[in-house]
Every structure is written in structure tokens, then in C-alpha cells.
C-alpha positions as CSV (number, residue, x, y, z in Angstrom):
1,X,106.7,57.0,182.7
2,X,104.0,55.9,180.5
3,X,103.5,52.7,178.4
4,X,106.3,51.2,177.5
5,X,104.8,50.8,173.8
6,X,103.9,54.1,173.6
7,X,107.6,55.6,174.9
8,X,108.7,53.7,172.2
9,X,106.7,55.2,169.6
10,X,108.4,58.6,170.6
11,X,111.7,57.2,169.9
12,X,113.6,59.2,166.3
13,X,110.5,61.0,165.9
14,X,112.5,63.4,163.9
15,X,113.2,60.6,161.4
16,X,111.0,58.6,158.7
17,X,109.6,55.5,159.1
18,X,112.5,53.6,156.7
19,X,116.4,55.1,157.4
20,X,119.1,54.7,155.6
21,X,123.0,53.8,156.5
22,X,123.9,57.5,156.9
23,X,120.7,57.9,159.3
24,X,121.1,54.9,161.8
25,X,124.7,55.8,161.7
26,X,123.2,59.3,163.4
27,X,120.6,57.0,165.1
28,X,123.0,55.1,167.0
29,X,125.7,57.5,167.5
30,X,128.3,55.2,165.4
31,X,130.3,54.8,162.8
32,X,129.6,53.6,159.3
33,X,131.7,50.7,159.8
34,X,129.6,49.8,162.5
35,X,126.3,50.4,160.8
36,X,127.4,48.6,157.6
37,X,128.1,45.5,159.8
38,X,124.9,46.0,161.7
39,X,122.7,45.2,158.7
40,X,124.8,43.1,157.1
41,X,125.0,40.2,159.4
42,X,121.2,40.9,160.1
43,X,121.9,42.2,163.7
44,X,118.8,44.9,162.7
45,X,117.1,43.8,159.6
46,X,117.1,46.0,156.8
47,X,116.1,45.0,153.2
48,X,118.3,46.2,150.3
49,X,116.7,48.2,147.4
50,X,119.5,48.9,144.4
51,X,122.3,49.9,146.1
52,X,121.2,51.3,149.4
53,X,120.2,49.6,152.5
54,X,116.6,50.7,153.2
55,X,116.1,49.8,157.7
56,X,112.4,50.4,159.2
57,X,113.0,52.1,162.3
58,X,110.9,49.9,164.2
59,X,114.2,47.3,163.9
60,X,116.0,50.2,165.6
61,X,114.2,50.5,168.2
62,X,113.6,46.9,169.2
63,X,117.3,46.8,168.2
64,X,118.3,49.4,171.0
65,X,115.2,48.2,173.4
66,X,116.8,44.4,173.4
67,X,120.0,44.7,174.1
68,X,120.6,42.9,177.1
């Protein structure tokens, strides 16, 4: 196993830089209940544009890399 940095850079590759709800919903393997609520009380940080949540994947990550 390499750097941990760099494992983490291979994370979602298939996805863009900046998901949406639908996307870390898929991401994280959970429902949209539970992804709603997620970015909503801040738990990954997302910044809302319009109507739609827009999340950096980076907070995914860290999000899934932190849980202790």
C-alpha cells in the first residue's frame, strides 16, 4: 500500500470533482434521506447553488477517511 495521500486520490475516480445528492447517494451506498441530512447539518460540506446541493469530493473522502 502506497501513500496514504495518494490512495486517496484514487478514491471515485469515475466521478467529477463536485457531486451532486444523486451521486454521493451512489458514493456512499445510501439513501437520499441519508445524503440530504448529510449536507444539510454540514456533516460533509457542500455549498448550495440554486436549488441543488453542489459537494467537492474531496469532503467525501475525508468524510469516509475520518470516521472513527
Amino acid at each position: 500500500m502506497g501513500n496514504i495521500k495518494e490512495d486517496h486520490g484514487l478514491m471515485f475516480t469515475s466521478y467529477p470533482d463536485l457531486v451532486n445528492i444523486n451521486q454521493l447517494k451512489e458514493m456512499l451506498g445510501i439513501g437520499i434521506n441519508l445524503a440530504y441530512r448529510l449536507v444539510r447539518n454540514k456533516t460533509i460540506p457542500s455549498v448550495k447553488v440554486g436549488r441543488e446541493y453542489k459537494i467537492p469530493k474531496r469532503n467525501v473522502i475525508y468524510y469516509l477517511t475520518n470516521q472513527n
